[in-house]
C-alpha positions as a Markdown table, in Angstrom:
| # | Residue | x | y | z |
|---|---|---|---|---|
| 1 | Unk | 106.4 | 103.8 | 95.2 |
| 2 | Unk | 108.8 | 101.2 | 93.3 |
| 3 | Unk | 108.2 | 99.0 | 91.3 |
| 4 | Unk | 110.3 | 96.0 | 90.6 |
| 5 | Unk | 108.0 | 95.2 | 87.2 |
| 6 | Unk | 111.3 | 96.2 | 85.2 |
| 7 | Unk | 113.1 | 93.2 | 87.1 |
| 8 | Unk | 110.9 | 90.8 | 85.9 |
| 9 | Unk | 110.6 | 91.3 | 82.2 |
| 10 | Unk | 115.0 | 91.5 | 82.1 |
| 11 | Unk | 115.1 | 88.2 | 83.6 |
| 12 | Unk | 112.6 | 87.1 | 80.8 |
| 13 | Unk | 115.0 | 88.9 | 78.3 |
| 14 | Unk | 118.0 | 87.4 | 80.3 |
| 15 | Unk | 116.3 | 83.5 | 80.5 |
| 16 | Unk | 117.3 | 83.9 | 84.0 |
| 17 | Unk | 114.6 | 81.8 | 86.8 |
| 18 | Unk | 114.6 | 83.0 | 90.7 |
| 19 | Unk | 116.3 | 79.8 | 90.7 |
| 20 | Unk | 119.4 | 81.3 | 89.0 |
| 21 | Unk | 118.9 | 84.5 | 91.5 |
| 22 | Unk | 119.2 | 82.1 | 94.5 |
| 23 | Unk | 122.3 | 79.4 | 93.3 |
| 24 | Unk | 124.2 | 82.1 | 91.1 |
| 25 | Unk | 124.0 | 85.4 | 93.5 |
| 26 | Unk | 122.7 | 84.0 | 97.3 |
| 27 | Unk | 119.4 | 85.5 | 96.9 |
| 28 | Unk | 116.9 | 84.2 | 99.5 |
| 29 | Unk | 113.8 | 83.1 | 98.8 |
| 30 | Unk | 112.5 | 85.4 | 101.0 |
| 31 | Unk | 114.0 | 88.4 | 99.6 |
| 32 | Unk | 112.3 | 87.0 | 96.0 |
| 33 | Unk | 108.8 | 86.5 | 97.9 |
| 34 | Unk | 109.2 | 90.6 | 99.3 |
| 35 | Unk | 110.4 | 91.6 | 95.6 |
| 36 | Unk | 107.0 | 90.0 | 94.0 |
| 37 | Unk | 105.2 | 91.6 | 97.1 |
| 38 | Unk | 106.7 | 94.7 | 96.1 |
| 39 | Unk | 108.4 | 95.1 | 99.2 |
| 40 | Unk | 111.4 | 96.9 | 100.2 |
| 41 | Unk | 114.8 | 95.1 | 99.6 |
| 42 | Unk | 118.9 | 96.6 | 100.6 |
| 43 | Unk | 120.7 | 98.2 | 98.2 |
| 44 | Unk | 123.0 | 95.2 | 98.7 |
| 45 | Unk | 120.5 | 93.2 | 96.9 |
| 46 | Unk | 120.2 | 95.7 | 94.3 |
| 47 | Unk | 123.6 | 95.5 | 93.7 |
| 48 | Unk | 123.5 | 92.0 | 93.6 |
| 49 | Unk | 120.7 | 91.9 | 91.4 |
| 50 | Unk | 122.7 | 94.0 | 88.7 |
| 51 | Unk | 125.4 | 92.1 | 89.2 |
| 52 | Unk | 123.8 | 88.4 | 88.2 |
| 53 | Unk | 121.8 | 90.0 | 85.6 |
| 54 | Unk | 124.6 | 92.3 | 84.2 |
| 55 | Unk | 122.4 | 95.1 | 83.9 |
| 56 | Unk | 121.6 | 98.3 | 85.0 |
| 57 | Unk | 119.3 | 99.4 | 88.0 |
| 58 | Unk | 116.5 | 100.9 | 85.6 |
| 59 | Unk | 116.5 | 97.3 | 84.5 |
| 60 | Unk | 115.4 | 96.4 | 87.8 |
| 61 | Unk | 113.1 | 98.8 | 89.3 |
| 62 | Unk | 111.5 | 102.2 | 88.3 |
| 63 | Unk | 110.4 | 104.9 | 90.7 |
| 64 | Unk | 106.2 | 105.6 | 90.5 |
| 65 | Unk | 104.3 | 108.4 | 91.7 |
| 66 | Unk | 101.7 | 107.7 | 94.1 |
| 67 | Unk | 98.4 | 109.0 | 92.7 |
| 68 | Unk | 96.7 | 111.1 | 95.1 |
| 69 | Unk | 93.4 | 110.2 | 96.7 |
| 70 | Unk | 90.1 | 112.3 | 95.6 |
């Protein structure tokens, strides 16, 4: 599953609110709500995430296993 945990704590690191996501780089604020929910976003918003951030995509979201059930 991803994770977007990683985008969190570089916005902390960058002093960057989801206000500056949405008046800097046209995020939605419905895109914002689906990237606390953990839902899936386009790579265009990827790109712009990296972009308003100036960082890379690790910064933004890591890649974890599922565990499985039993």
């Amino acid at each position: 599953m991803i994770s977007y945990a990683p985008l969190w704590e570089t916005m902390k690191r960058k002093d960057a609110s989801t206000y500056t996501l949405q008046v800097k780089g046209g995020i939605s604020s419905s895109t914002i709500r689906r990237l606390r929910a953990g839902e899936s976003v386009s790579t265009n918003t990827l790109d712009a995430l990296c972009e308003i951030l100036d960082c890379e995509l690790q910064d933004i979201l890591v890649y974890e296993k599922s565990q499985p059930d039993g």
